[in-house]
C-alpha positions as CSV (number, residue, x, y, z in Angstrom):
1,X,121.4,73.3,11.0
2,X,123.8,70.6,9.1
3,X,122.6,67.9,7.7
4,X,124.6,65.7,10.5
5,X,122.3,67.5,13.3
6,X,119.2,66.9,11.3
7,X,119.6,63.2,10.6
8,X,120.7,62.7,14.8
9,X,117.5,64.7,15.3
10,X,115.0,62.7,13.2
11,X,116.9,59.3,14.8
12,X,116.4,60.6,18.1
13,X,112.4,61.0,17.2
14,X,112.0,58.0,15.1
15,X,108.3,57.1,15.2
16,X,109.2,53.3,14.5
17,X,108.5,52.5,18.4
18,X,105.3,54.1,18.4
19,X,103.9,52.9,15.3
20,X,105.1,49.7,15.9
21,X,103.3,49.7,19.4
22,X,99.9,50.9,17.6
23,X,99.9,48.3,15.4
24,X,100.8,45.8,18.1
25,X,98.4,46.9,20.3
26,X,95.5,46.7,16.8
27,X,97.0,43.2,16.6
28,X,96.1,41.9,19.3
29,X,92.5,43.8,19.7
30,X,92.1,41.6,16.0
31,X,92.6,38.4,17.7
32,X,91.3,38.6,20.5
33,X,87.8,39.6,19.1
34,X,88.3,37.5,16.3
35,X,89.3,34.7,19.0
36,X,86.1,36.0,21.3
37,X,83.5,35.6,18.1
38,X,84.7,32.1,17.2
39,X,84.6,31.0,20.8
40,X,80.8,32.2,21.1
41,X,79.5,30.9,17.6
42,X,81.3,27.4,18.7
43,X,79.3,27.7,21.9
44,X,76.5,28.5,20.3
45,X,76.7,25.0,17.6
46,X,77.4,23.3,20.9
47,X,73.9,24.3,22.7
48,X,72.0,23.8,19.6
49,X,73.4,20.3,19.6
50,X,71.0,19.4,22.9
51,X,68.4,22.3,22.3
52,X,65.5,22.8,19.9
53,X,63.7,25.9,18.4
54,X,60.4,25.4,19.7
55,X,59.6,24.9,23.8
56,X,57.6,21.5,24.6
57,X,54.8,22.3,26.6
58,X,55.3,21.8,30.5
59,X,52.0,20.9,32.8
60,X,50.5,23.3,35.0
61,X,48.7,22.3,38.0
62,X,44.8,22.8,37.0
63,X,42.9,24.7,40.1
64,X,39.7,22.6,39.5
65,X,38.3,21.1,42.2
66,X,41.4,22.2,44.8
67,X,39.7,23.7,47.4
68,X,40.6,21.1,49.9
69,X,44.3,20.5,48.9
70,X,44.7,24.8,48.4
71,X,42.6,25.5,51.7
72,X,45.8,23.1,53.4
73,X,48.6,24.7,51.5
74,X,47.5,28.1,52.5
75,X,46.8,27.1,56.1
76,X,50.9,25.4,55.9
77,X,52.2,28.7,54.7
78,X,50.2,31.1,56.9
79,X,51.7,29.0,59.7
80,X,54.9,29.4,59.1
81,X,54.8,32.6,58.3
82,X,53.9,33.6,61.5
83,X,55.8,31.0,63.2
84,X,58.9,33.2,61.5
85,X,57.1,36.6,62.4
86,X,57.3,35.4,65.9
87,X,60.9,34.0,65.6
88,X,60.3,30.4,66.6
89,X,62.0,27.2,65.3
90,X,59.6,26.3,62.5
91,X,59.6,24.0,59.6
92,X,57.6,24.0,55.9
93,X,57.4,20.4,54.7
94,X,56.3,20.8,50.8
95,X,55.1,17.7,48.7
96,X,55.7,17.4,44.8
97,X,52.2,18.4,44.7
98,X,52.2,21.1,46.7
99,X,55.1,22.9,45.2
100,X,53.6,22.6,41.5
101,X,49.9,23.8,43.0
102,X,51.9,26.5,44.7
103,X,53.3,27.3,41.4
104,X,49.3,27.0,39.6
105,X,48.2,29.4,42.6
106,X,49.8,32.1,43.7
107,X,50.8,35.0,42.0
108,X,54.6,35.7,42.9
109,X,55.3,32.3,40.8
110,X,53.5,33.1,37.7
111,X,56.6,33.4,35.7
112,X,57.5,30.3,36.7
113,X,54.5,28.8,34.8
114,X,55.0,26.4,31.9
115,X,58.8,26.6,32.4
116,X,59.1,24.3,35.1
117,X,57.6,21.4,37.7
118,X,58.2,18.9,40.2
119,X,57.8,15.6,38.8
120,X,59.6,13.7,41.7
121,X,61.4,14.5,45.0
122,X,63.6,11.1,45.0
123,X,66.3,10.8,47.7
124,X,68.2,14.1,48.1
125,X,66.9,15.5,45.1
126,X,64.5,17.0,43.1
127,X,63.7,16.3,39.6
128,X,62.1,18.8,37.1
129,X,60.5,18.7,34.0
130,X,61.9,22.5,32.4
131,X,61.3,24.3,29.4
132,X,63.9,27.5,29.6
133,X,64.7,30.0,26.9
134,X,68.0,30.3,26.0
135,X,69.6,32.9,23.4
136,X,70.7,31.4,20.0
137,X,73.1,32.6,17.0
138,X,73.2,37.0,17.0
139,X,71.6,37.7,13.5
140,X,70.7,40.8,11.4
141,X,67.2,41.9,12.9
142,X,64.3,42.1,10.5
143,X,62.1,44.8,9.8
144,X,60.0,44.3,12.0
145,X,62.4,44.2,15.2
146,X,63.6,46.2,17.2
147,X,67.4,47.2,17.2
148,X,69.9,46.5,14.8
149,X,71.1,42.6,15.7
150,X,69.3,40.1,17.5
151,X,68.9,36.3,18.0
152,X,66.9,33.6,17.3
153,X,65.2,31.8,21.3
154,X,66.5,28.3,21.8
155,X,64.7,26.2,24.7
156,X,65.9,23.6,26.9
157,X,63.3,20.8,26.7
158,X,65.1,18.7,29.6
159,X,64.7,17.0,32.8
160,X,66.7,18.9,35.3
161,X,67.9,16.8,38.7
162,X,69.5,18.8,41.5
163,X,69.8,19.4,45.0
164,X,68.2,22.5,47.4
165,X,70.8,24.8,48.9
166,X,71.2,27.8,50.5
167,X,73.1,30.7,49.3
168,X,73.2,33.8,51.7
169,X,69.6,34.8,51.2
170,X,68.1,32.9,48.9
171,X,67.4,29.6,47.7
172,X,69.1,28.0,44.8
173,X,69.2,24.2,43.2
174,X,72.9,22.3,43.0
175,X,72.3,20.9,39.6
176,X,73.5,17.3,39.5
177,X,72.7,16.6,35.6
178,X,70.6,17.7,32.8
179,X,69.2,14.7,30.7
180,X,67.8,15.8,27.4
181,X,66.4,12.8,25.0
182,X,68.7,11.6,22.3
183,X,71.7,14.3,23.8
184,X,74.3,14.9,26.1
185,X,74.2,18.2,27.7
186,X,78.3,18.8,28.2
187,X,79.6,19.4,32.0
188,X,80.7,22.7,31.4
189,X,77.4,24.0,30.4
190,X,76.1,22.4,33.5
191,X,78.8,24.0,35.2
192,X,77.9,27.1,34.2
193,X,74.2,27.1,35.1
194,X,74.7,25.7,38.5
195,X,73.8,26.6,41.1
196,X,70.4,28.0,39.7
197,X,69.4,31.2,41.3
198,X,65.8,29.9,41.4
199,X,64.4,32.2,43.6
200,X,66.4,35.1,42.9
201,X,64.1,37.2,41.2
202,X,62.2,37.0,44.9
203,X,64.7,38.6,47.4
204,X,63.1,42.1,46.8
205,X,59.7,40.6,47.7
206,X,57.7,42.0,50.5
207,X,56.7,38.2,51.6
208,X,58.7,36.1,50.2
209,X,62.3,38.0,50.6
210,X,62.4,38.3,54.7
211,X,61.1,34.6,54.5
212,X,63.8,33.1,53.0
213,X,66.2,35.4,54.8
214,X,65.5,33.7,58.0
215,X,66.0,30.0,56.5
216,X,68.7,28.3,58.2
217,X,68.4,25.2,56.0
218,X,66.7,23.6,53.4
219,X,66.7,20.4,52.1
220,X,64.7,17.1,51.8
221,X,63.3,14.5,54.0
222,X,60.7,11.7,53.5
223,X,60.3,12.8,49.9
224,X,59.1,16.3,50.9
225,X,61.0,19.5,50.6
226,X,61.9,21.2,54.2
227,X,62.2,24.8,54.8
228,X,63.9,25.0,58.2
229,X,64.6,28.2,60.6
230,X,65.8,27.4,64.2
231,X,66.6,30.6,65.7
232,X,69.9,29.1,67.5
233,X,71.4,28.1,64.5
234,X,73.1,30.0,62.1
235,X,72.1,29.4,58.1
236,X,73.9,26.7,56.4
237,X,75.0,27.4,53.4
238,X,75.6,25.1,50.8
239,X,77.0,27.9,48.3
240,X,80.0,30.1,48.4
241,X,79.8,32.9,47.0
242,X,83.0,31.2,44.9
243,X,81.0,28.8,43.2
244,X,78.6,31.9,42.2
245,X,81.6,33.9,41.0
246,X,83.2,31.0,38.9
247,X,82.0,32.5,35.7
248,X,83.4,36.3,36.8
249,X,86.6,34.0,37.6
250,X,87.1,32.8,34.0
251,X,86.3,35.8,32.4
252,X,88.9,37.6,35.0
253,X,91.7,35.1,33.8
254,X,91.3,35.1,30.6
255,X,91.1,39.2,30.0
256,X,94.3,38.7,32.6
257,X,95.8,36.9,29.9
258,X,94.7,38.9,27.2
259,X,96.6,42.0,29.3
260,X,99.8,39.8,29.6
261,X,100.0,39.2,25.9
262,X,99.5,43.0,25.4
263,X,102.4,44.0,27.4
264,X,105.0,41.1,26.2
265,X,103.9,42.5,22.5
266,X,104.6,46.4,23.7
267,X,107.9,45.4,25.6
268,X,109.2,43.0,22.6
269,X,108.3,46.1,20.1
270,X,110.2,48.7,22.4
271,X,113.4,46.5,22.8
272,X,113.1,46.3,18.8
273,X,113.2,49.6,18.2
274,X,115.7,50.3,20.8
275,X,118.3,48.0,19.3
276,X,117.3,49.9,15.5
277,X,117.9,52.7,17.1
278,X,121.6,51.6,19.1
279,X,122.3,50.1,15.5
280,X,122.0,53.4,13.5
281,X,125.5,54.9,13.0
282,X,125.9,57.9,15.4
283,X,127.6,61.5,13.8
């Protein structure tokens, strides 16, 4: 072979457009998880900003002396329970009491316990004295923990007012604003906790998930939250699935973007190393 041939050969296999397209494509891997750890660390600064480290105690309905007021709230819920069994327009009218003793009481809402209650039910909406858990900064986990990284719990010591709503089978809250002494809790951290899937962790329950499957509205009336099914109605619902999707929607977008930038890299680095290669004198 001459040494014409050989150099024509090694031009025609250059590795410069694959190399360069590795190194592209390393690029941008770098900055976007460079880009992807700054975003969550500056998220993180910007929860800590209207959360604390330790979770304010929130009253539980005490039992003593209830016998009356429990006797009545079993004897509403047995009704329409079997008002629903028998598929008849019914309606559950709940006090502020009678949620948070509903809460003290029955099992299924144990976990809700010291995280949450009804302080008010004013106009349309309900206010809520909550103490939730968030996650804080990742960190090396200590010795004894389990797993290599971890974080330390942050809790939301806030007042929480929303609105009841419907969405498909379950019962969620519209949250209107979060009010946190001596903070402001930003919109798009409200944004991104609403609607509150209160009652998801119920749709698999043997009572409570074919019950709220048959709702066909909720909402308040006379300071009292109303459970509604009317048989000739269909549900209203408050919540599209959209609104519950919002998050999946940014997240969607912005590894669309990601994928754009990925390819307008690759296709600048090929027409690069197409126009070396046009440039290199031919034998």
């Amino acid at each position: 072979m001459t040494r014409t041939a050989a150099t024509t050969q090694d031009s025609t296999h250059s590795p410069f457009a694959g190399c360069a397209i590795l190194i592209a494509a390393l690029s941008v891997m770098l900055i976007l998880g460079g880009f992807s750890i700054a975003t969550l660390f500056r998220q993180f600064n910007a929860i800590a900003k209207f959360t604390a480290d330790k979770s304010l105690p929130v009253e539980v309905s005490p039992l003593t002396n209830k016998a009356v007021d429990l006797t009545l709230l079993a004897e509403k819920l047995t009704t329409f329970h079997q008002q629903l069994a028998r598929h008849e327009p019914a309606a559950l009218t709940l006090t502020a009491d009678e949620l948070n003793l509903a809460i003290a009481a029955y099992e299924p809402f144990r976990d809700l316990r010291g995280t949450i209650r009804i302080t008010a039910v004013a106009g349309d909406r309900l206010h809520l004295s909550i103490a939730f858990p968030l996650n804080g900064k990742p960190r090396l986990a200590r010795k004894d923990e389990g797993g290599w990284i971890t974080s330390t719990p942050r809790y939301l010591n806030a007042t929480l007012v929303a609105s009841p709503a419907l969405l498909k089978h379950e019962v969620v809250l519209k949250i209107d604003t979060i009010e946190v002494p001596g903070a402001a809790v930003p919109h798009e951290f409200i944004e991104q906790m609403s609607p509150y899937r209160i009652t998801e962790r119920y749709l698999t329950d043997k009572l409570l998930g074919p019950a709220m499957a048959q709702l066909t509205q909720v909402g308040i009336c006379d300071g009292k939250l109303v459970f509604t099914h009317n048989p000739q109605q269909s549900p209203s619902y408050a919540i599209g699935a959209e609104q519950v999707d919002s998050a999946s929607g940014r997240f969607f977008r912005i590894f669309g973007l990601a994928a754009c930038m990925f390819l307008v890299l690759t296709g600048g680095v090929l027409v690069l190393g197409l126009w070396a290669k046009a440039k290199q004198p031919r034998a």
